[in-house]
MMTF fields as JSON, N, C-alpha, C and O atoms, coordinates in Angstrom:
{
  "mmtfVersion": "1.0.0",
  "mmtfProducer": "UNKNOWN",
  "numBonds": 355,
  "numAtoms": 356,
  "numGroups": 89,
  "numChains": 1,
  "numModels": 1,
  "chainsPerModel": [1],
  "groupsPerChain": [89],
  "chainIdList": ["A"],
  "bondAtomList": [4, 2, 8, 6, 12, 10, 16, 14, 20, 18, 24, 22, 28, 26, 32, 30, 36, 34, 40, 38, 44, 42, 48, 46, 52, 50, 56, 54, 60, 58, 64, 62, 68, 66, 72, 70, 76, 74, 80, 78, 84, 82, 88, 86, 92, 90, 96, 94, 100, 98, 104, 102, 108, 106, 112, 110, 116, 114, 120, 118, 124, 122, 128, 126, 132, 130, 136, 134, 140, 138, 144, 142, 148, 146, 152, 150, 156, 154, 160, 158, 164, 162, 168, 166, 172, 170, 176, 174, 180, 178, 184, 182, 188, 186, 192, 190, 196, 194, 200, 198, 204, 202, 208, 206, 212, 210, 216, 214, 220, 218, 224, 222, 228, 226, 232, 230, 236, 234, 240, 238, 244, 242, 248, 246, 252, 250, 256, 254, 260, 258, 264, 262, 268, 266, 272, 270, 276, 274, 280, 278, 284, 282, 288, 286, 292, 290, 296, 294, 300, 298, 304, 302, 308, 306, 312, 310, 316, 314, 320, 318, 324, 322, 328, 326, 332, 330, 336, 334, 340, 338, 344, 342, 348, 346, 352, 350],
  "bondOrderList": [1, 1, 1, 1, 1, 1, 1, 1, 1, 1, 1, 1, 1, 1, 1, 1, 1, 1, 1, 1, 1, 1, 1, 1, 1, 1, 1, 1, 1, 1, 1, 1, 1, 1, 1, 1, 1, 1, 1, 1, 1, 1, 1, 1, 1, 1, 1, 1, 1, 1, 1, 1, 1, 1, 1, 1, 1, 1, 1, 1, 1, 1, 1, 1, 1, 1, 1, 1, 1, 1, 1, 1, 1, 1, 1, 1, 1, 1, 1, 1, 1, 1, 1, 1, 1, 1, 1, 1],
  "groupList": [{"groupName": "UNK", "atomNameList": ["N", "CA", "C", "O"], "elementList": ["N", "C", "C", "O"], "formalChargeList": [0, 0, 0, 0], "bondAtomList": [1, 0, 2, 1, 3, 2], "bondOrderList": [1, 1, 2], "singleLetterCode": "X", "chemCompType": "L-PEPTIDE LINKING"}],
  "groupTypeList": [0, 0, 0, 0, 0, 0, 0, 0, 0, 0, 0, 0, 0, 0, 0, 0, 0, 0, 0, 0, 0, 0, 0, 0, 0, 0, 0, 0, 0, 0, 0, 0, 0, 0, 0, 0, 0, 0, 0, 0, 0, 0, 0, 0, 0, 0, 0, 0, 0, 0, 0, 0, 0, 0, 0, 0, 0, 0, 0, 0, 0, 0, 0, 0, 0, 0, 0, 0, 0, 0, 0, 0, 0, 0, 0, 0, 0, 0, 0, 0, 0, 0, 0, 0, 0, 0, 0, 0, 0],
  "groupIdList": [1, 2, 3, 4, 5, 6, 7, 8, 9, 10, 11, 12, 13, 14, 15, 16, 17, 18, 19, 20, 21, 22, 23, 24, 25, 26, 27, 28, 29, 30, 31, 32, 33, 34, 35, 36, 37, 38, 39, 40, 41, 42, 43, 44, 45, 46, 47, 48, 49, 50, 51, 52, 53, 54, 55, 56, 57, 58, 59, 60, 61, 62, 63, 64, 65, 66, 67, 68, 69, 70, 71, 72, 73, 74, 75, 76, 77, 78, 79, 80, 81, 82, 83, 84, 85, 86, 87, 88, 89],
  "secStructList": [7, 7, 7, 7, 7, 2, 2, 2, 2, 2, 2, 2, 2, 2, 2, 2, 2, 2, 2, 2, 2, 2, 1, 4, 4, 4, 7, 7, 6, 6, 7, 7, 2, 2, 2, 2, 2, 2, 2, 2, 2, 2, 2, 2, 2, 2, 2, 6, 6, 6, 7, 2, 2, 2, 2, 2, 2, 2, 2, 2, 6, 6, 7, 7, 7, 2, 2, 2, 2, 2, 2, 2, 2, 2, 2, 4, 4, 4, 1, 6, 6, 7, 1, 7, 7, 7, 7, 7, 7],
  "xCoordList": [-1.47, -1.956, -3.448, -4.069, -4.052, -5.088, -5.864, -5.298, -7.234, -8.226, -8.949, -8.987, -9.444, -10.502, -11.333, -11.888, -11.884, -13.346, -14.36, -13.986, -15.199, -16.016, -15.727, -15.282, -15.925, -15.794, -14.629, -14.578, -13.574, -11.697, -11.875, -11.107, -12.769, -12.698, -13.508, -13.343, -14.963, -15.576, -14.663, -14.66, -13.841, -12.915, -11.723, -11.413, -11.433, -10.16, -10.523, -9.889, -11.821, -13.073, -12.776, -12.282, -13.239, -14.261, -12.851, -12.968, -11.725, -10.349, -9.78, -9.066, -10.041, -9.678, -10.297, -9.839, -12.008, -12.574, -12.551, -13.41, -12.024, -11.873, -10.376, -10.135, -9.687, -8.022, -8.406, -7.809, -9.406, -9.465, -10.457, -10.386, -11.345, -12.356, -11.276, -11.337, -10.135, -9.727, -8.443, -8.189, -7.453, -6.344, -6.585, -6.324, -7.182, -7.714, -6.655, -7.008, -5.197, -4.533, -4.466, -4.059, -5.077, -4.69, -5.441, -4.993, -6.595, -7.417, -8.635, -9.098, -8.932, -10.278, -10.357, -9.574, -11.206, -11.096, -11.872, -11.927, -12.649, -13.247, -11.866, -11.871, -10.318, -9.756, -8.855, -8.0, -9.159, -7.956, -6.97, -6.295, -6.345, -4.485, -4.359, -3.508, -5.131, -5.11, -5.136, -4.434, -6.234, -6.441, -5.4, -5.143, -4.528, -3.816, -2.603, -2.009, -2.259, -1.017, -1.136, -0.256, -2.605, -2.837, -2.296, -1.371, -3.05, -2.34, -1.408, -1.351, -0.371, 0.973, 1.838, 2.677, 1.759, 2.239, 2.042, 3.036, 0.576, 0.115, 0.506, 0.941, 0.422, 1.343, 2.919, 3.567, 3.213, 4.396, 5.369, 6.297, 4.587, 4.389, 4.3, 5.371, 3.108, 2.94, 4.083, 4.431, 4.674, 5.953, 7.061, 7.781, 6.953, 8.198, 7.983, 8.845, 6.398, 5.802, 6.244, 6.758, 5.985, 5.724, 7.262, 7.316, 8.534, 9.454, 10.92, 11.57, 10.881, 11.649, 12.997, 13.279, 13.723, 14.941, 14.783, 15.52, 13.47, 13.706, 13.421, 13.497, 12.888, 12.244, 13.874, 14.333, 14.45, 15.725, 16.937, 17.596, 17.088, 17.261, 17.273, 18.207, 15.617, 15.19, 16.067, 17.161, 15.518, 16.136, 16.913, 17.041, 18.176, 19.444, 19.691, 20.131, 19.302, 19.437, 19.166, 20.061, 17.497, 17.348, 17.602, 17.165, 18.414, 18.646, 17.687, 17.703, 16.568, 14.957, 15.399, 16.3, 14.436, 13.959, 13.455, 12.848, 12.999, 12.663, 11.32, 10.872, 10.438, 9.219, 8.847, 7.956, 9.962, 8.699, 9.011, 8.173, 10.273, 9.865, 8.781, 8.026, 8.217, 7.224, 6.183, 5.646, 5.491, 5.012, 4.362, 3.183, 5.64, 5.233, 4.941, 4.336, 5.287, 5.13, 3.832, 3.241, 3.132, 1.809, 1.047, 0.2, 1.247, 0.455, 0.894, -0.015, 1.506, 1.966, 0.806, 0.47, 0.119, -0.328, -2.067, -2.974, -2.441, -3.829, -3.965, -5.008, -2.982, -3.395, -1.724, -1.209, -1.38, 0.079, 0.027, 1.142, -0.989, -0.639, -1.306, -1.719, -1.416, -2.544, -4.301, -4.712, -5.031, -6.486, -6.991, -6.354, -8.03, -8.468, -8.728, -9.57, -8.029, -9.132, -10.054, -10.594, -10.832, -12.096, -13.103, -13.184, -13.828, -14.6, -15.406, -16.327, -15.227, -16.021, -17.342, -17.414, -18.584, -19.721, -19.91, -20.907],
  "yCoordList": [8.325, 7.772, 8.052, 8.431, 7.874, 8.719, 7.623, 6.537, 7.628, 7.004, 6.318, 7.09, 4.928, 4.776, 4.728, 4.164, 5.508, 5.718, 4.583, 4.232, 4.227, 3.542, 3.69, 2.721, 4.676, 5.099, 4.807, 4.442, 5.135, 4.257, 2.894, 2.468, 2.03, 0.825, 0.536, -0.643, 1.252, 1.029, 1.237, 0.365, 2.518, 3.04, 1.166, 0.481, 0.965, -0.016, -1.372, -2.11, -1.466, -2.872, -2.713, -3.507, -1.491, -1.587, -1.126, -0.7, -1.171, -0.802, -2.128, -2.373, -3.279, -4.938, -5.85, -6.557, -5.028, -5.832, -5.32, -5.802, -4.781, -3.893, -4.937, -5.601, -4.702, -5.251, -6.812, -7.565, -7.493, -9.048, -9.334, -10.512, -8.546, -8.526, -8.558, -9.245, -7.209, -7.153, -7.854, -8.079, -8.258, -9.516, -11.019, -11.32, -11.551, -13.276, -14.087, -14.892, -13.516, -14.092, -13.505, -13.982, -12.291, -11.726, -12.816, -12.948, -13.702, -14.461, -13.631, -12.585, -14.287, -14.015, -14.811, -15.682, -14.379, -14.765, -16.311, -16.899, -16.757, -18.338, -19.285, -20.489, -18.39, -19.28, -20.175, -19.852, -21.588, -22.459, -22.778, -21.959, -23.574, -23.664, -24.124, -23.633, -24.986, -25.346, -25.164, -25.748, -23.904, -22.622, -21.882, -21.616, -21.363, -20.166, -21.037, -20.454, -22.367, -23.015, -22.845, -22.253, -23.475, -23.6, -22.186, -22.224, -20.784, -19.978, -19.094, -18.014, -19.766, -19.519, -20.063, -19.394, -21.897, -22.287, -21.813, -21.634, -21.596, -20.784, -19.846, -19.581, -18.916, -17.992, -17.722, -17.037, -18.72, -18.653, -19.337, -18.896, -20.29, -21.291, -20.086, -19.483, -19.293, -18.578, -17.271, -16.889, -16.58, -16.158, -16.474, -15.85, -17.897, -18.718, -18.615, -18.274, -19.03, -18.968, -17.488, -17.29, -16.514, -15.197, -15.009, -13.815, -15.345, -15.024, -16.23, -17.123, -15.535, -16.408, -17.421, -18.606, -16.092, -16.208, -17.432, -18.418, -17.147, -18.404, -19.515, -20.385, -19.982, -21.294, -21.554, -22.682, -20.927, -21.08, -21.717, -22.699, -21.243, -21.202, -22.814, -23.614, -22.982, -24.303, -25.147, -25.677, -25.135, -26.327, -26.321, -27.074, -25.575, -25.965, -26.9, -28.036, -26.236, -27.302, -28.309, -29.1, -28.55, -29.94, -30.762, -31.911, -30.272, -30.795, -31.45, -32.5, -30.078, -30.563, -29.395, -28.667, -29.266, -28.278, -27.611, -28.034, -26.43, -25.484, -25.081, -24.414, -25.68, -26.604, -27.229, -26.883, -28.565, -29.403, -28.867, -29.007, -28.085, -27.241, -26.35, -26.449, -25.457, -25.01, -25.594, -25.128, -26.76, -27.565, -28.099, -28.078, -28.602, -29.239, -28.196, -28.657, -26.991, -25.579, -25.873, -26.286, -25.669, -25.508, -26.656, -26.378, -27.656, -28.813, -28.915, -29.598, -28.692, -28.685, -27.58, -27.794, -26.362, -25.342, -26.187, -25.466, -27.379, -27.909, -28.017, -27.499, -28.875, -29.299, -29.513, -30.434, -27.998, -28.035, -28.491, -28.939, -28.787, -29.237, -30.541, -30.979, -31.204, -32.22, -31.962, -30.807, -32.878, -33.16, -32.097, -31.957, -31.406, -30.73, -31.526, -32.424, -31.228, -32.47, -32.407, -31.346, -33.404, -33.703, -33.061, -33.542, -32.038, -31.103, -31.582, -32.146, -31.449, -31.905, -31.066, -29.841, -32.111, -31.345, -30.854, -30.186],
  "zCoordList": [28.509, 27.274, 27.165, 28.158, 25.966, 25.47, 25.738, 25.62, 26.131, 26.574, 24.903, 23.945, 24.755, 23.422, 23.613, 24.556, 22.491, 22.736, 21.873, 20.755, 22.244, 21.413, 19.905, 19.289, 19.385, 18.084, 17.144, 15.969, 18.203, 17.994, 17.672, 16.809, 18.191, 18.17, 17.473, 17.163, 16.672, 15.649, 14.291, 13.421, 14.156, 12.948, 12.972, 11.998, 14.249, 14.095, 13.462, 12.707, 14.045, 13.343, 11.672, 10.871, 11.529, 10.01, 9.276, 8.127, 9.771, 9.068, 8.988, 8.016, 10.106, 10.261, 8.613, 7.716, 9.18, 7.975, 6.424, 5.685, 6.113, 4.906, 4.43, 3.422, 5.554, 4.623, 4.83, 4.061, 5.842, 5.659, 4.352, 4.001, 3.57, 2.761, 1.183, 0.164, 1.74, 0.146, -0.347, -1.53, 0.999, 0.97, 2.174, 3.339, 1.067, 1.555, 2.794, 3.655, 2.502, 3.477, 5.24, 6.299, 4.828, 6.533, 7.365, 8.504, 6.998, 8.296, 8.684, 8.229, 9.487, 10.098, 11.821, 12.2, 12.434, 13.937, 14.402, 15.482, 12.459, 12.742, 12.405, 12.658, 11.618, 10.852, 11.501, 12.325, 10.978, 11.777, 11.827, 11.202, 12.237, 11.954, 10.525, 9.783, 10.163, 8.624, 7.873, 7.047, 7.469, 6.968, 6.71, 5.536, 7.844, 8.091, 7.277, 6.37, 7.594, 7.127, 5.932, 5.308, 5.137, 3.782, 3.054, 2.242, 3.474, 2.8, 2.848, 2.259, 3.856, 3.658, 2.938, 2.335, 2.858, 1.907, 0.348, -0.355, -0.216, -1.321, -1.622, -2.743, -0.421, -0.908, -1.207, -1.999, -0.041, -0.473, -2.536, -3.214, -2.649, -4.263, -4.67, -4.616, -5.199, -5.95, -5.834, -6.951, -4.778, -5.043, -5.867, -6.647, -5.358, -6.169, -7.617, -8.427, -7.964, -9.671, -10.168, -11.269, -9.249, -10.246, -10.029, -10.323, -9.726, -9.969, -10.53, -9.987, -11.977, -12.513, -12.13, -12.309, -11.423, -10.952, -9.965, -9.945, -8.984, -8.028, -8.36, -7.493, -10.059, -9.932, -10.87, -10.689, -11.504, -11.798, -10.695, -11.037, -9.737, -8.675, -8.246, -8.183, -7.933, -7.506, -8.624, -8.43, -9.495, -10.766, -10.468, -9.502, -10.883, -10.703, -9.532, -9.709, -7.91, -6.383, -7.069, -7.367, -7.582, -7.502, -8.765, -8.722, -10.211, -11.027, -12.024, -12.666, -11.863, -13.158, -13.6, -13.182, -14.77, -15.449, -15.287, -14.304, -15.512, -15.235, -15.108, -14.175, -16.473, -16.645, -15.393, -14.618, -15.27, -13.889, -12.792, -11.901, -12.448, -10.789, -11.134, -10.166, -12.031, -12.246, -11.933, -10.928, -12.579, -12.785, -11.227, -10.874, -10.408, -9.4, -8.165, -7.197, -8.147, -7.397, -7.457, -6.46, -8.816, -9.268, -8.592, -7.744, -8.851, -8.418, -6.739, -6.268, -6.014, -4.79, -4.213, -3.049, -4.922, -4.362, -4.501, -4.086, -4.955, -4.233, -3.426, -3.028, -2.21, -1.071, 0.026, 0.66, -0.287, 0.53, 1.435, 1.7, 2.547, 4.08, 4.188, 5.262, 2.982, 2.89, 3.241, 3.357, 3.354, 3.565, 4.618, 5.661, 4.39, 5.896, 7.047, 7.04, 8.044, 9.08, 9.271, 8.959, 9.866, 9.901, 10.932, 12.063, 10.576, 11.792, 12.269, 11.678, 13.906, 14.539, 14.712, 14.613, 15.043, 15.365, 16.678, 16.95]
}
């Protein structure tokens, strides 16, 4: 196997920070479990929003409309994992 060279690992850096700069969910190496939870749940809501079929889907399971599973997707995507905890100094 091929040896890395410094330079490999400068190209692999500035290729890390490019896709964490231009999609918000990949993370970062300060991010915490809370963080990382927060925008998975987000992302995951907003899947559900941009596709019709699944908020159709939902309603029917849970027997709303189509409107308030919308609705509550939306409002569910403020604070999916609840409150941040509290950082210590």
């Amino acid at each position: 196997m091929a040896e890395m060279r410094a330079s490999d690992r400068f190209s692999i850096n500035s290729q890390l920070e490019h896709l964490q700069s231009k999609h918000v969910g990949t993370g970062h190496a300060d991010m915490t479990k809370h963080e990382w939870a927060v925008n998975q749940h987000r992302d995951s809501y907003a899947c559900y929003i941009g596709r019709p079929s699944m908020l159709h889907y939902f309603a029917v399971a849970e027997g709303e409309s189509y409107g308030r599973v919308r609705f509550e997707c939306m409002q569910r995507m403020i604070q999916p994992c609840g409150p941040p905890p509290v950082q210590k100094e």
